[in-house]
PQR file of N, CA, C, O and H, with PARSE charges and radii, in Angstrom:
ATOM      1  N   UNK A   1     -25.506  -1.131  12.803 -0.4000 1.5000
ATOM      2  CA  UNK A   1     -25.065  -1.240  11.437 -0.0000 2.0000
ATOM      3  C   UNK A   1     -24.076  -0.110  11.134  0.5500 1.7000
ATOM      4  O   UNK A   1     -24.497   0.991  11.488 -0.5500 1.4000
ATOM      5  N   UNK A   2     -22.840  -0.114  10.552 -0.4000 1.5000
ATOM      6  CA  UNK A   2     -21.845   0.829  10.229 -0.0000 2.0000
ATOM      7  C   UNK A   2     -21.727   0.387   8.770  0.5500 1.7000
ATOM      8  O   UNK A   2     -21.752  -0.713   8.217 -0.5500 1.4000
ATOM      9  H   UNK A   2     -22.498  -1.009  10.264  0.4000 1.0000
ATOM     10  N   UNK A   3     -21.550   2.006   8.233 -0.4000 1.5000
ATOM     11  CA  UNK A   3     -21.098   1.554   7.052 -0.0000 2.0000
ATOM     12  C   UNK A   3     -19.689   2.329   7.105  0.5500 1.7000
ATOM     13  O   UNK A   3     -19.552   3.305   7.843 -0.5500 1.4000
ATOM     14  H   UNK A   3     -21.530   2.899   8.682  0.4000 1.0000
ATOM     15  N   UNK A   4     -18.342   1.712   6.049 -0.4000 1.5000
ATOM     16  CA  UNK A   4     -17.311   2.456   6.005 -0.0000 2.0000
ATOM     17  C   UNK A   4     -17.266   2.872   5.214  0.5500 1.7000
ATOM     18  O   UNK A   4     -18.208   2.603   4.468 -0.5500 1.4000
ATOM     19  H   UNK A   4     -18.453   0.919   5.449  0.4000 1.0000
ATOM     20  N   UNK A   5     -16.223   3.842   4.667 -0.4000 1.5000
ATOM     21  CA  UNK A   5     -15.998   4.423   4.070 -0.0000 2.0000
ATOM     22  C   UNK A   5     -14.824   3.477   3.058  0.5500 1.7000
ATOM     23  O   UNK A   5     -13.707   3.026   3.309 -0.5500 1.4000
ATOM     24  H   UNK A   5     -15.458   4.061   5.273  0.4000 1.0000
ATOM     25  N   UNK A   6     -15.565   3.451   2.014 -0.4000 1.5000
ATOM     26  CA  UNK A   6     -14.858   2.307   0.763 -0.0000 2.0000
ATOM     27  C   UNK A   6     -13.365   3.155  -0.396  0.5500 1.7000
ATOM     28  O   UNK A   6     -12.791   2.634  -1.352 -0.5500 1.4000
ATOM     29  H   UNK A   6     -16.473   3.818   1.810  0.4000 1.0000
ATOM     30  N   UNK A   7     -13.147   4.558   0.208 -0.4000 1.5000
ATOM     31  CA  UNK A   7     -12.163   5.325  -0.267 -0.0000 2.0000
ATOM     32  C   UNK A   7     -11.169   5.334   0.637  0.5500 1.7000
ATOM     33  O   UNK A   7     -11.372   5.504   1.839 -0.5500 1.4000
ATOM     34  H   UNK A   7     -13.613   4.981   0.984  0.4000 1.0000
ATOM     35  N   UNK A   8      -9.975   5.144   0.095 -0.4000 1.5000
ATOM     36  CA  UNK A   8      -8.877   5.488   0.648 -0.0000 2.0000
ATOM     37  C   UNK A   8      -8.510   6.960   1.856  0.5500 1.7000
ATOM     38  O   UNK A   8      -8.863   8.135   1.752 -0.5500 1.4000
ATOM     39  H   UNK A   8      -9.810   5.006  -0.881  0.4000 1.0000
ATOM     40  N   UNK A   9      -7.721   6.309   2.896 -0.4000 1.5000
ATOM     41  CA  UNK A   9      -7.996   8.015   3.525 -0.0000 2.0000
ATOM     42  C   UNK A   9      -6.960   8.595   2.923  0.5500 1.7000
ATOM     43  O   UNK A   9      -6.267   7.793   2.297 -0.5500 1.4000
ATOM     44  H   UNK A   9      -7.435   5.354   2.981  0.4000 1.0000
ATOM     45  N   UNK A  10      -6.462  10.161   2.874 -0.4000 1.5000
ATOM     46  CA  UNK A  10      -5.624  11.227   2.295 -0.0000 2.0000
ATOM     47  C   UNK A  10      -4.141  10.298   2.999  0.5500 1.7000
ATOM     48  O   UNK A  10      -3.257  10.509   2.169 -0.5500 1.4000
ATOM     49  H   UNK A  10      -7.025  10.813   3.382  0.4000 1.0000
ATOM     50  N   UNK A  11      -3.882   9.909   3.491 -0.4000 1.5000
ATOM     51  CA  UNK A  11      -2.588   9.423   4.063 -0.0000 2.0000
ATOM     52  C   UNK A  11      -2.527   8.431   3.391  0.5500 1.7000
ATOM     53  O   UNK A  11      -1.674   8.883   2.628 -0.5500 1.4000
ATOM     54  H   UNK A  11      -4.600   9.737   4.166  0.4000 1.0000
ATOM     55  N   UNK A  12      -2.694   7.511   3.038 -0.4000 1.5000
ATOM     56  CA  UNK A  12      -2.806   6.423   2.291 -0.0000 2.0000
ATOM     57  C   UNK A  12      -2.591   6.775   1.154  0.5500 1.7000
ATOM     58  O   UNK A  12      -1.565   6.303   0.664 -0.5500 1.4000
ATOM     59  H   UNK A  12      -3.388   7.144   3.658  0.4000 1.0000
ATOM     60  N   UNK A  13      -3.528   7.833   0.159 -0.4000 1.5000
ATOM     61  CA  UNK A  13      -2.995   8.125  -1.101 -0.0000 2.0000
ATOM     62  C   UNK A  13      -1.883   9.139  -1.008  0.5500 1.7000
ATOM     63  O   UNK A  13      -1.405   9.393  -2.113 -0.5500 1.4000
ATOM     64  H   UNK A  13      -4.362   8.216   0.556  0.4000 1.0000
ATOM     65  N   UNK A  14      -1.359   9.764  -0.041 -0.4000 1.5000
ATOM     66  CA  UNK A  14       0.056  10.198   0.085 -0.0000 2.0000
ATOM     67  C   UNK A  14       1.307   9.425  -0.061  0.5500 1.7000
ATOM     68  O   UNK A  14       2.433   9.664  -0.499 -0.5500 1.4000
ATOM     69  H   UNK A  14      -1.748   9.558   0.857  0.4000 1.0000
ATOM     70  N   UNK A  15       0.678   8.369   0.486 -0.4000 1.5000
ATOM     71  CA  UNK A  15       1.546   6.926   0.628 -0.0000 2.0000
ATOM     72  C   UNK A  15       2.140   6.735  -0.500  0.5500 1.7000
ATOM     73  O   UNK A  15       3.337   6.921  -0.717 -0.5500 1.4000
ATOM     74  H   UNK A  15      -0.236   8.175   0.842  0.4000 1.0000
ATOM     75  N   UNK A  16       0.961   6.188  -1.601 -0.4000 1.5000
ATOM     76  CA  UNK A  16       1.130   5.690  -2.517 -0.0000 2.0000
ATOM     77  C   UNK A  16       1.538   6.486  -3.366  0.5500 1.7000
ATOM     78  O   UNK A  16       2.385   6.008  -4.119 -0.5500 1.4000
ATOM     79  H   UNK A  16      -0.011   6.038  -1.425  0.4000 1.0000
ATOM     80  N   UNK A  17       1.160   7.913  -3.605 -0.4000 1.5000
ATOM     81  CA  UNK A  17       1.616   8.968  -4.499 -0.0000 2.0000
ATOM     82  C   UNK A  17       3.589   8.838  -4.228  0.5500 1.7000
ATOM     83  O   UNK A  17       4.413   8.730  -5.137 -0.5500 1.4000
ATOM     84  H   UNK A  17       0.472   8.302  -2.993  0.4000 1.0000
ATOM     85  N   UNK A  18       3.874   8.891  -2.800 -0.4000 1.5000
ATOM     86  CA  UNK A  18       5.539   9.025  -2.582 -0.0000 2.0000
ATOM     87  C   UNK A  18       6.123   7.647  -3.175  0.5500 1.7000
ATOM     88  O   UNK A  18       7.089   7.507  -3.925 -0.5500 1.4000
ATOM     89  H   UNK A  18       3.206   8.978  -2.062  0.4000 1.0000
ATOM     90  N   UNK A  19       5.501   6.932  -2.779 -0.4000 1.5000
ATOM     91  CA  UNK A  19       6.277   5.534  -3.727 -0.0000 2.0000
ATOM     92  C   UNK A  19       6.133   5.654  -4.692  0.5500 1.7000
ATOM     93  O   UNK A  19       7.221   5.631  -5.268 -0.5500 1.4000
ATOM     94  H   UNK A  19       4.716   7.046  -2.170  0.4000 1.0000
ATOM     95  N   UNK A  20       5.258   5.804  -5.405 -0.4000 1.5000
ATOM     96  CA  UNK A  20       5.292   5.885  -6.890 -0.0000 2.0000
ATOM     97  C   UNK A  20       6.403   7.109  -7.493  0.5500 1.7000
ATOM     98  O   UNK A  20       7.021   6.771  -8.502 -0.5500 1.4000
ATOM     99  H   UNK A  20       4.374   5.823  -4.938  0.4000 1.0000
ATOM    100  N   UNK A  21       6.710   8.608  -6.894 -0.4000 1.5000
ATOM    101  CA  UNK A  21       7.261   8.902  -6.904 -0.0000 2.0000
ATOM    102  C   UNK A  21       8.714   8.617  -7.052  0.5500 1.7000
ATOM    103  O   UNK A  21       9.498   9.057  -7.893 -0.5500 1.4000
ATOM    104  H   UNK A  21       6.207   8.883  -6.074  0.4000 1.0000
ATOM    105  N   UNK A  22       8.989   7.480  -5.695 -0.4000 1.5000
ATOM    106  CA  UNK A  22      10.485   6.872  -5.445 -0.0000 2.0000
ATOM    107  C   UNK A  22      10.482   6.200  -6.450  0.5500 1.7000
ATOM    108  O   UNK A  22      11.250   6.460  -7.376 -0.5500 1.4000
ATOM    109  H   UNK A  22       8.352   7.123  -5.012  0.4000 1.0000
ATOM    110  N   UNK A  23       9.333   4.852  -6.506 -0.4000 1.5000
ATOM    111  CA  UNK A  23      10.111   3.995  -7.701 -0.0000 2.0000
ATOM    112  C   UNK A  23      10.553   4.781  -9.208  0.5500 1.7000
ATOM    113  O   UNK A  23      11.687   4.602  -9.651 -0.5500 1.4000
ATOM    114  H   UNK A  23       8.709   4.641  -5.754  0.4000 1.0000
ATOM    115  N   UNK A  24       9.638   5.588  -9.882 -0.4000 1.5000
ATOM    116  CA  UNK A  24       9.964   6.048 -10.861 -0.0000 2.0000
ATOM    117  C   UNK A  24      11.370   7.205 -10.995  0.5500 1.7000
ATOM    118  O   UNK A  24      12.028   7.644 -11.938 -0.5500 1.4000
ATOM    119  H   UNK A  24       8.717   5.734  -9.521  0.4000 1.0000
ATOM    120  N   UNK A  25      11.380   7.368  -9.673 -0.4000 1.5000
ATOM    121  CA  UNK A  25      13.335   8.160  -9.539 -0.0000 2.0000
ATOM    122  C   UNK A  25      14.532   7.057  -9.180  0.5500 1.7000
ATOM    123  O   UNK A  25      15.701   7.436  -9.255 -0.5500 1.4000
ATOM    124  H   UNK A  25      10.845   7.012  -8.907  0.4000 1.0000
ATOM    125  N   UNK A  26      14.240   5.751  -8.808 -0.4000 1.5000
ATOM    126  CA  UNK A  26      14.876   4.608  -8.833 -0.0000 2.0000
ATOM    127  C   UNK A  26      14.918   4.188 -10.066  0.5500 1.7000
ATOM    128  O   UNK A  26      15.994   3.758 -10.481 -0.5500 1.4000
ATOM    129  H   UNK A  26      13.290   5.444  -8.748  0.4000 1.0000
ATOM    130  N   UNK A  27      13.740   4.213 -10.953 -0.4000 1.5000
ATOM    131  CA  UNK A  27      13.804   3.592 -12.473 -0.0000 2.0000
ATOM    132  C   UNK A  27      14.395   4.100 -13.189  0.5500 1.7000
ATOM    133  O   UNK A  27      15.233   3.498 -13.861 -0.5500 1.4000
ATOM    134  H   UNK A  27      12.866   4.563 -10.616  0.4000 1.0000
ATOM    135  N   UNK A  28      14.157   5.478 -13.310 -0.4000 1.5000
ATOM    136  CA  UNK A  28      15.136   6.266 -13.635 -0.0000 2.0000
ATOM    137  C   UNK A  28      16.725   6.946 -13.388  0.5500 1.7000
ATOM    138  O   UNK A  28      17.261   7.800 -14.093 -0.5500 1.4000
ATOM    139  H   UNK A  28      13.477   5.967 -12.764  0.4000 1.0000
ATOM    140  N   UNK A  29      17.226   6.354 -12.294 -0.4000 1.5000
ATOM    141  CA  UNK A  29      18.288   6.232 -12.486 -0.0000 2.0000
ATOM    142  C   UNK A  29      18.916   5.259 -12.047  0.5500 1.7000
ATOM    143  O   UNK A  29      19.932   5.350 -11.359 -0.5500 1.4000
ATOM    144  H   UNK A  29      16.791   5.659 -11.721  0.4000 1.0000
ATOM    145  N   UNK A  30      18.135   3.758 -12.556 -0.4000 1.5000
ATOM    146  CA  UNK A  30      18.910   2.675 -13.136 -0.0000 2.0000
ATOM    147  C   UNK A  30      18.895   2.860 -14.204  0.5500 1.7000
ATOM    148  O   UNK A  30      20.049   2.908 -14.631 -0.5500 1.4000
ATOM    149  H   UNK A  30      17.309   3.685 -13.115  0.4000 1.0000
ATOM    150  N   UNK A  31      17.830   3.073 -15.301 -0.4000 1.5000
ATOM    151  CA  UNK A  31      18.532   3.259 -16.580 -0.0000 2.0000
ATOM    152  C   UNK A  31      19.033   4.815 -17.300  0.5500 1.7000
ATOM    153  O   UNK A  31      18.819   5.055 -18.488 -0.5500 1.4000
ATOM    154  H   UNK A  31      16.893   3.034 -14.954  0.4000 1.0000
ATOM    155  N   UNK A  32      19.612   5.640 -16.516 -0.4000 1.5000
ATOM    156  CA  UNK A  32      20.246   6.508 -16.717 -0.0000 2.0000
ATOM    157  C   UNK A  32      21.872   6.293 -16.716  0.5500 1.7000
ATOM    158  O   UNK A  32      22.642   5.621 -16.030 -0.5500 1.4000
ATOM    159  H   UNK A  32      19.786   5.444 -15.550  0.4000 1.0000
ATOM    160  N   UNK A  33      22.024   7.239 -17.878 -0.4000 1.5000
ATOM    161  CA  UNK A  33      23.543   7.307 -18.683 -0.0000 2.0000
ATOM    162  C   UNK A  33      24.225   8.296 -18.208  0.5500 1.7000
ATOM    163  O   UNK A  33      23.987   9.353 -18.792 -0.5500 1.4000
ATOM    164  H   UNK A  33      21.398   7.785 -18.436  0.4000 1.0000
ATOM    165  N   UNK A  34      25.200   8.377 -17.133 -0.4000 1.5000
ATOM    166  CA  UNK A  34      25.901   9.817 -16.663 -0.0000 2.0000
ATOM    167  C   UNK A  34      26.297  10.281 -17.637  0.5500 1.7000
ATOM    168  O   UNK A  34      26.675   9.688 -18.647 -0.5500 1.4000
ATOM    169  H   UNK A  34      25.394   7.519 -16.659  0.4000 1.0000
ATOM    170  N   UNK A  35      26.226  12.025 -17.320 -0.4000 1.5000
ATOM    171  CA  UNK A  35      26.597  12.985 -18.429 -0.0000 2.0000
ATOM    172  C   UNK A  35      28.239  13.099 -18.628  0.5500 1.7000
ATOM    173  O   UNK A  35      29.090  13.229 -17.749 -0.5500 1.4000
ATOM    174  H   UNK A  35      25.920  12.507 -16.499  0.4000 1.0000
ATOM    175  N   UNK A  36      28.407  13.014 -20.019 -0.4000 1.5000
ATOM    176  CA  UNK A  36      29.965  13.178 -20.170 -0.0000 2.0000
ATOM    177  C   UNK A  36      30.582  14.932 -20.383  0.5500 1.7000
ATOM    178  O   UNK A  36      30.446  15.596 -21.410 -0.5500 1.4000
ATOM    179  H   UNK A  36      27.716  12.908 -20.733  0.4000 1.0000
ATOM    180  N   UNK A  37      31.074  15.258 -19.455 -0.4000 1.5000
ATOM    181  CA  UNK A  37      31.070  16.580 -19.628 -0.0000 2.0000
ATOM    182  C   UNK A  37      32.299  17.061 -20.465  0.5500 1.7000
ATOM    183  O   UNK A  37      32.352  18.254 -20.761 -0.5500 1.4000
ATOM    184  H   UNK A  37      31.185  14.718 -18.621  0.4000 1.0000
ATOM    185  N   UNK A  38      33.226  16.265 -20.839 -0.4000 1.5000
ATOM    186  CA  UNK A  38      34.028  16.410 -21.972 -0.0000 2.0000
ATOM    187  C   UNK A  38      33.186  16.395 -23.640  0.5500 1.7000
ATOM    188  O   UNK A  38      33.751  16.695 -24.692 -0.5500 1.4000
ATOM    189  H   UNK A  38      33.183  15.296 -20.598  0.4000 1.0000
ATOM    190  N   UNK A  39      31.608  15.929 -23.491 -0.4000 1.5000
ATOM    191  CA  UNK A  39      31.427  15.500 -24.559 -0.0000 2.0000
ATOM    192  C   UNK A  39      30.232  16.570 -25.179  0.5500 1.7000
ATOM    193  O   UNK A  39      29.995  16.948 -26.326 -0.5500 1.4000
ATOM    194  H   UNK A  39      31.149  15.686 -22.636  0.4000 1.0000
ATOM    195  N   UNK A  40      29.557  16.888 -23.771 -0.4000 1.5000
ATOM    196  CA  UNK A  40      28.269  17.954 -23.684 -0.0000 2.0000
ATOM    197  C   UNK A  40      28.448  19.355 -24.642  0.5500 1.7000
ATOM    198  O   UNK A  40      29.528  19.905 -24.856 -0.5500 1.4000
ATOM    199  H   UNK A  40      29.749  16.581 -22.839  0.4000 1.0000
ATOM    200  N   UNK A  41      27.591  19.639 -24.980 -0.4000 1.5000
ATOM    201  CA  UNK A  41      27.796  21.431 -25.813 -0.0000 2.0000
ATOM    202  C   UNK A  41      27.918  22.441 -24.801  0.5500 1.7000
ATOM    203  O   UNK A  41      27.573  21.963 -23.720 -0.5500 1.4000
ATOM    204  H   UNK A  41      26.713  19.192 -24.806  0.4000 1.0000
ATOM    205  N   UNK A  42      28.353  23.940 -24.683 -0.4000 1.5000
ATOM    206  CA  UNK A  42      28.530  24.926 -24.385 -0.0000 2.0000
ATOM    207  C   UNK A  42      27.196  24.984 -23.640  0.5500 1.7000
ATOM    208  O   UNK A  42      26.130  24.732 -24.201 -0.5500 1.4000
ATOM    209  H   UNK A  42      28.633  24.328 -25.561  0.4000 1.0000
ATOM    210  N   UNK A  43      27.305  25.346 -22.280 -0.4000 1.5000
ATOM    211  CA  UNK A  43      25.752  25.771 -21.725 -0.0000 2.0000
ATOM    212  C   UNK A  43      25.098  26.858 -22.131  0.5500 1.7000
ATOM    213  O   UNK A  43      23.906  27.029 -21.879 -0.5500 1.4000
ATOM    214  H   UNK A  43      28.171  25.550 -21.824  0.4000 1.0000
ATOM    215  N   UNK A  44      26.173  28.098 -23.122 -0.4000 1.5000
ATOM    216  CA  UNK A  44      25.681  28.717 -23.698 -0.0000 2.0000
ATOM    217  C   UNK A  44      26.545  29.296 -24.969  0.5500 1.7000
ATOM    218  O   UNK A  44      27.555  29.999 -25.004 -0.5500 1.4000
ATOM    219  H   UNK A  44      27.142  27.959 -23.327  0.4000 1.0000
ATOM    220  N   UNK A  45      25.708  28.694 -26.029 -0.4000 1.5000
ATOM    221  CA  UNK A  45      26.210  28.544 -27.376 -0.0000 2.0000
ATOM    222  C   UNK A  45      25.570  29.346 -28.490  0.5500 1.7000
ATOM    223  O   UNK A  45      25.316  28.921 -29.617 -0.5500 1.4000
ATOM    224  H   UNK A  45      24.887  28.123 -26.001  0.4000 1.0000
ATOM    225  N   UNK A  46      25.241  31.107 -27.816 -0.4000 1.5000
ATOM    226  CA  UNK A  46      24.384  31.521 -28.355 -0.0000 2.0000
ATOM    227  C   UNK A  46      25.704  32.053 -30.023  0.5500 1.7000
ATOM    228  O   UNK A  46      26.815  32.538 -29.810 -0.5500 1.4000
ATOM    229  H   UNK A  46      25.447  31.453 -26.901  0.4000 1.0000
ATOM    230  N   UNK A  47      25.229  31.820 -31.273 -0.4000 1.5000
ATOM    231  CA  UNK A  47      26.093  31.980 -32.134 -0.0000 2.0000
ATOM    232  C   UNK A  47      27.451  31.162 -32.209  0.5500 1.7000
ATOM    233  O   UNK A  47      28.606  31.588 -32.179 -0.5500 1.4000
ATOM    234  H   UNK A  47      24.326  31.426 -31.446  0.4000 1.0000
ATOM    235  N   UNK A  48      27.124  30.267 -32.282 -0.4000 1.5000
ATOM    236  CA  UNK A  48      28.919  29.027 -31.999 -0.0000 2.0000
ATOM    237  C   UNK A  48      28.272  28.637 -32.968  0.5500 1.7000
ATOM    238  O   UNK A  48      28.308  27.428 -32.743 -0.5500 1.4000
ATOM    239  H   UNK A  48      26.186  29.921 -32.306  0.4000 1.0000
ATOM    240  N   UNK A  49      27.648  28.757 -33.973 -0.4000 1.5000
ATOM    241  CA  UNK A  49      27.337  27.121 -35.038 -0.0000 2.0000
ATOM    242  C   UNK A  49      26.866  25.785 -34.458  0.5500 1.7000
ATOM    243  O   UNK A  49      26.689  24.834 -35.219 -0.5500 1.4000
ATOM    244  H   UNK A  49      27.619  29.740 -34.155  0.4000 1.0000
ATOM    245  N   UNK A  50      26.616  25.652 -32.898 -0.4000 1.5000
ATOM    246  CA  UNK A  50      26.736  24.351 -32.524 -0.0000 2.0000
ATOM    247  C   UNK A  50      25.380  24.433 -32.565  0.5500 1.7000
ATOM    248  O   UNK A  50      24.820  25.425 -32.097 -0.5500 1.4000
ATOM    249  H   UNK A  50      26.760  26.424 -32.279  0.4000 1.0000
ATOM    250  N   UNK A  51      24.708  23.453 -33.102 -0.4000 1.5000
ATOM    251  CA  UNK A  51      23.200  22.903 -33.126 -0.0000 2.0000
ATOM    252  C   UNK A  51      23.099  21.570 -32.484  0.5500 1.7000
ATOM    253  O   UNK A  51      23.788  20.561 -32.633 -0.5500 1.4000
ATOM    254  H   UNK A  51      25.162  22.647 -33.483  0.4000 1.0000
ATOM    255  N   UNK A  52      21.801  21.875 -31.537 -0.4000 1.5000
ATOM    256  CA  UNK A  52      21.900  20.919 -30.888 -0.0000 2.0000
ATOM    257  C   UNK A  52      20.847  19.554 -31.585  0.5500 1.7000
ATOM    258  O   UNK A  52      19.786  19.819 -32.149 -0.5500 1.4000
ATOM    259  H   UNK A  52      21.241  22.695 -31.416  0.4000 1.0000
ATOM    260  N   UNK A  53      21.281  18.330 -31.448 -0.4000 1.5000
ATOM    261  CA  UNK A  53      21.088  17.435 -31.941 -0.0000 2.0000
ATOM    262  C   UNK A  53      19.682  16.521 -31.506  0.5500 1.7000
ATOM    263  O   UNK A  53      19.188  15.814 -32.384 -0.5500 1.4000
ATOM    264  H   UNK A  53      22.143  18.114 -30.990  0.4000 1.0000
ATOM    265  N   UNK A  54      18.990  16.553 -30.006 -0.4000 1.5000
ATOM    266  CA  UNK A  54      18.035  15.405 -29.297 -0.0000 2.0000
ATOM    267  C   UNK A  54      17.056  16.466 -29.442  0.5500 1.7000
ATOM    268  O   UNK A  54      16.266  16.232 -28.528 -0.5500 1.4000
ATOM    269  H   UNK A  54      19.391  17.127 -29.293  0.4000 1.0000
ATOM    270  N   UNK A  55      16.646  17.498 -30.060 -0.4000 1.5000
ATOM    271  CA  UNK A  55      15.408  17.946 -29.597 -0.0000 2.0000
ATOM    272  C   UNK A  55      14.541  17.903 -30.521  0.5500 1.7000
ATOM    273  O   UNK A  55      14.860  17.343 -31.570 -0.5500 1.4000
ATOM    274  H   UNK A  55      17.288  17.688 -30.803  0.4000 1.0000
ATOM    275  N   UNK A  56      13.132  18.519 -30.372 -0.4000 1.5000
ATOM    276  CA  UNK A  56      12.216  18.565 -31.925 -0.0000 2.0000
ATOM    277  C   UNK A  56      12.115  19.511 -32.553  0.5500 1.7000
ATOM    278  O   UNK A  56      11.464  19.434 -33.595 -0.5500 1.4000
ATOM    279  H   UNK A  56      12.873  18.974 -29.520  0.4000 1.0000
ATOM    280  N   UNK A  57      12.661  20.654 -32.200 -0.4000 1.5000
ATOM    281  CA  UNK A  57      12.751  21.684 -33.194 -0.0000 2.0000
ATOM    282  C   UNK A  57      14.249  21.555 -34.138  0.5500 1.7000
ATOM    283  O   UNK A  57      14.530  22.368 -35.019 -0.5500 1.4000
ATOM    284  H   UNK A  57      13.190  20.716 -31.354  0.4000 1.0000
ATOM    285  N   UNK A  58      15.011  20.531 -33.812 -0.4000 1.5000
ATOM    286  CA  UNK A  58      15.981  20.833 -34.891 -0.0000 2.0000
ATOM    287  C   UNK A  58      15.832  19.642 -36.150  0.5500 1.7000
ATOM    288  O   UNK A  58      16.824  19.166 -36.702 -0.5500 1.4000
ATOM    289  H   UNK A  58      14.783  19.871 -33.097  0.4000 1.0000
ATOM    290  N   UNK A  59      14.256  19.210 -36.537 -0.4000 1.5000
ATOM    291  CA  UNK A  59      13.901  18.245 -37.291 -0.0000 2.0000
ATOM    292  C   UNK A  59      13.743  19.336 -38.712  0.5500 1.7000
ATOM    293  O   UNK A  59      13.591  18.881 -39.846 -0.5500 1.4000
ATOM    294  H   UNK A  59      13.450  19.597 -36.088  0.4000 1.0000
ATOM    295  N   UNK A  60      13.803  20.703 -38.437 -0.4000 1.5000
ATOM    296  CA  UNK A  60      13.632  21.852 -39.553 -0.0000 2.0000
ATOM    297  C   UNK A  60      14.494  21.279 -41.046  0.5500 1.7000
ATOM    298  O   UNK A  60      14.513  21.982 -42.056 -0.5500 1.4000
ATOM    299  H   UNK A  60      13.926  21.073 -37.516  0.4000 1.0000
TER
END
């Protein structure tokens, strides 16, 4: 009588951890928008007036 082991072995959930990985960096850049770098703010805009617009602290 054998019994198996009904868990995945560590290679297997490596497996699946890297695909899941890939697909969600495939998903993500099919629906990704290249950056327009004519259009982007100053990488550093410390005192320019420029406020930046996508984040949650500028809901103030």
């Amino acid at each position: 009588m054998s019994l198996e082991n009904p868990l995945p072995s560590r290679i297997t959930v490596a497996h699946f951890c890297i695909g899941f990985v890939v697909l969600l960096l495939l998903l993500d850049s099919w629906q990704a928008q290249p950056i327009n770098p004519y259009d982007a703010p100053a990488p550093v805009a410390i005192g320019s007036g420029v406020a930046p617009e996508a984040a949650h602290c500028t809901n103030f």
